[in-house]
N, C-alpha and C positions, 0 to 999 in steps of 0.2 A: 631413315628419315624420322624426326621428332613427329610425334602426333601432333596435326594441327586441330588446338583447342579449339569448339564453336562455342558461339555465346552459350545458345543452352548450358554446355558443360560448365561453363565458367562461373553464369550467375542461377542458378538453379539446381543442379546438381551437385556441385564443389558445396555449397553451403549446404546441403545434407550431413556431410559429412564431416566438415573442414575439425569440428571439434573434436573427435573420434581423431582424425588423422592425425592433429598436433599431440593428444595425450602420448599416442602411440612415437613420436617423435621425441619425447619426452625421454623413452626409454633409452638405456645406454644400449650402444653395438659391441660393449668392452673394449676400447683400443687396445692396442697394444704402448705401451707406455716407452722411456729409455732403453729397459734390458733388454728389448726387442731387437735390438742393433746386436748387442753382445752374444744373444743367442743365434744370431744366424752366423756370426763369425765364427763360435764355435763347432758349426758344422763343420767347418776345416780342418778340426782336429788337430790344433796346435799344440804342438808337445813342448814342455819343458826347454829350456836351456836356446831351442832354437830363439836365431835373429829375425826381428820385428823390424822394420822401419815403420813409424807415421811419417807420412806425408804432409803437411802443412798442418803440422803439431800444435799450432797456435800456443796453450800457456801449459801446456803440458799434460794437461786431466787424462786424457787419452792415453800418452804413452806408459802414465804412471797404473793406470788400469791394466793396462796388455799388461805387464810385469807382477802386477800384485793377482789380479786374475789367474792367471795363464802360463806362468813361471817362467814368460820369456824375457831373452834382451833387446834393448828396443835400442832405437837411435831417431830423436825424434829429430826431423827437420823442418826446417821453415823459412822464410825469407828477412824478418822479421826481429834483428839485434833483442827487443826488449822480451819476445817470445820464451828466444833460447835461453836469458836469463832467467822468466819468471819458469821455467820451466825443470832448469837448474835447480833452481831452489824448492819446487815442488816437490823433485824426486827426492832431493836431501831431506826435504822434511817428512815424508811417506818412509824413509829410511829402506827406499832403493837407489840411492844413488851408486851401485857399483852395479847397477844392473841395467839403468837408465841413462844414456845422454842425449846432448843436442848439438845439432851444427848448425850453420848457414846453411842454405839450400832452396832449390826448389824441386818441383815434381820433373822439370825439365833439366835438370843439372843438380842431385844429390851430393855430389863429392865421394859418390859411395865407390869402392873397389868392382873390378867385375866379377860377378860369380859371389857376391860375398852375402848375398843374404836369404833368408827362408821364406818371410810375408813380407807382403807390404798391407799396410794397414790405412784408409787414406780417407775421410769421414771428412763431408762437404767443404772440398777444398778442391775439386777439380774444375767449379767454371772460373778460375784464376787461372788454371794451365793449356796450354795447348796441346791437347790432347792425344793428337798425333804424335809429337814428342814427348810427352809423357811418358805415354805406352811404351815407345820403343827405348828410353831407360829405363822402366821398370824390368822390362824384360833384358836388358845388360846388366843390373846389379842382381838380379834373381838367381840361383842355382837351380839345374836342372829339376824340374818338380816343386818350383815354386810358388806362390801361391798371392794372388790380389783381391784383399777385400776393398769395395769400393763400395762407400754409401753417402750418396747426392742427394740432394732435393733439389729435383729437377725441372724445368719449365714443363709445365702441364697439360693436359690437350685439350682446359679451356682457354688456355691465352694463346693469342695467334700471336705470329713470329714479329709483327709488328711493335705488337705492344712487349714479345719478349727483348726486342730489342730496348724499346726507352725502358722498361723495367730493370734491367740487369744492368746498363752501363754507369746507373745511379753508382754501382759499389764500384771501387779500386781495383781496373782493368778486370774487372766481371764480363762474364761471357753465357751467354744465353748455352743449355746443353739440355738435350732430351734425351732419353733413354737412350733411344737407337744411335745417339750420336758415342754414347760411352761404348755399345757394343761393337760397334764399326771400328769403332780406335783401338779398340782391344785385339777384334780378330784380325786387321790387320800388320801389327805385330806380330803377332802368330802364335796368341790366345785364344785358349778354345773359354765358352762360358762353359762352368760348372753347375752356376745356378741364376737365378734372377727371383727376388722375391719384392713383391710388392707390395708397401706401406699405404701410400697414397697419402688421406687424408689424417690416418692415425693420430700419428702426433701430434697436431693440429686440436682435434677432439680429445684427447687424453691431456695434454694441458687445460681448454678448458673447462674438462669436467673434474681435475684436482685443482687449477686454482684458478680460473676464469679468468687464463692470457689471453684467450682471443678479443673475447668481448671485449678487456679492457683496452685493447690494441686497436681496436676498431672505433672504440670510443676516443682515442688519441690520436690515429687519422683523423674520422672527422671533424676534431677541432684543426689538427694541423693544416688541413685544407681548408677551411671557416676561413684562418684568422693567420695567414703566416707572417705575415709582418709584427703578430705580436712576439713570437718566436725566435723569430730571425734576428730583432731588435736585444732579445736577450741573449741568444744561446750564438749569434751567427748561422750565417747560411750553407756552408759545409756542415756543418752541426743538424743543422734544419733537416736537411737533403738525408740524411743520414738515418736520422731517428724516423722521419715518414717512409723511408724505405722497410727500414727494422721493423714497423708498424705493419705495412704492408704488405711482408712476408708470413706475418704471423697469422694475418686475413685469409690470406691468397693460398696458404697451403692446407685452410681447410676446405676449400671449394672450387678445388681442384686445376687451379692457376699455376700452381706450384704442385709438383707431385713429388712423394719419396721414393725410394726402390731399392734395395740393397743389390751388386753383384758377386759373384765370386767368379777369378779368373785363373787357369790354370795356364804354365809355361811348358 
């Protein structure tokens, strides 16, 4: 149970300190910045030559990293014609493309062979999939001892399931997902977890303290909410809906609305 603040505390004792408290807030907790993703996958100890799949590879960055990183072959998928193009052309111009490609696809239907691959590699693109079918093609295209990184930002345990519902169906067949719901889908597949490591608000304060996303995102909600009809009049309202969503993901995952967490799953 929270402490229930009494006045005394609030107007009398808080302002003894309140200045002391903010300087000390002032100081950094260090986030952990991007390669913090990379370094947990490297736990898995991917060895050379082995097959990668990304999972909803979007324009490529990802699968073109696994490759130049990690000396794997990838097969990035996604659902998304202009994806697997610009994705295409990523890998040829990083000058992996005979190490690199892409197909149609989803997390639910790969196209992939059975047995035919080593990782899957799959970085916030699971509340698009049905996760219970996911799971159980990942675990059809894997080879025995295969291996699932999976890293979400996931609904948080300050938003309730209410508001994770109108939050999330703003995006393109978006789906509300908590931690426990990715672990559930995995082990029932018949993935054991290997690890769970958790982000939270990192990334969120590691942005703002190299180049002040958040602030500026929150300063772009509150106008978006001010004044939408100015917006809306220029940019339209799919457009509108879009960019106040993109705003306030970038709020909501510092303060714990939104939380990260990386998995790793074994087959």
């Amino acid at each position: 149970m929270p402490h229930l603040v009494s006045l005394e505390e609030s107007y009398d004792e808080f302002p003894r300190i309140e200045e002391a408290f903010g300087l000390r807030l002032d100081e950094s907790l260090e986030p952990r910045g991007p390669d913090a993703v990379w370094d947990e996958f490297a736990r898995l100890a991917p060895r050379p030559d082995e097959v990668a799949v990304d999972i909803g590879c979007g324009e490529g960055a990802d699968a073109v990293a696994l490759a130049t990183r990690f000396g794997l072959r990838v097969v990035g998928v996604d659902p998304v014609p202009r994806h697997v193009e610009l994705g295409t052309a990523a890998a040829s111009e990083a000058g992996v493309a005979d190490r690199v490609s892409f197909l149609l696809g989803s997390a639910e239907q790969t196209g992939l062979d059975d047995g035919s691959v080593d990782m899957i590699w799959t970085k916030e693109a699971l509340m698009y999939a049905d996760l219970d079918l996911a799971f159980r093609e990942f675990r059809r295209v894997l080879r025995p001892g295969g291996r699932v990184f999976a890293y979400q930002v996931f609904t948080g345990p300050r938003m309730s399931d209410a508001e994770a519902e109108q939050f999330w169906r703003e995006g393109p067949n978006a789906r509300s997902v908590r931690p426990e719901d990715l672990a559930a889908a995995a082990g029932a597949a018949g993935f054991s977890t290997r690890f769970r490591t958790d982000i939270g608000s990192e990334g969120g304060e590691y942005a703002q303290e190299q180049r002040g996303a958040g602030g500026r995102r929150l300063a772009h909600a509150a106008r978006l909410l001010r004044d939408p009809k100015r917006y809306v009049a220029e940019f339209g309202e799919a457009n509108y809906e879009v960019m106040l969503a993109d705003c306030l993901w970038h709020v909501y995952r510092m303060i714990g609305k939104l939380y990260a967490a990386a998995f790793a799953f074994d087959r």
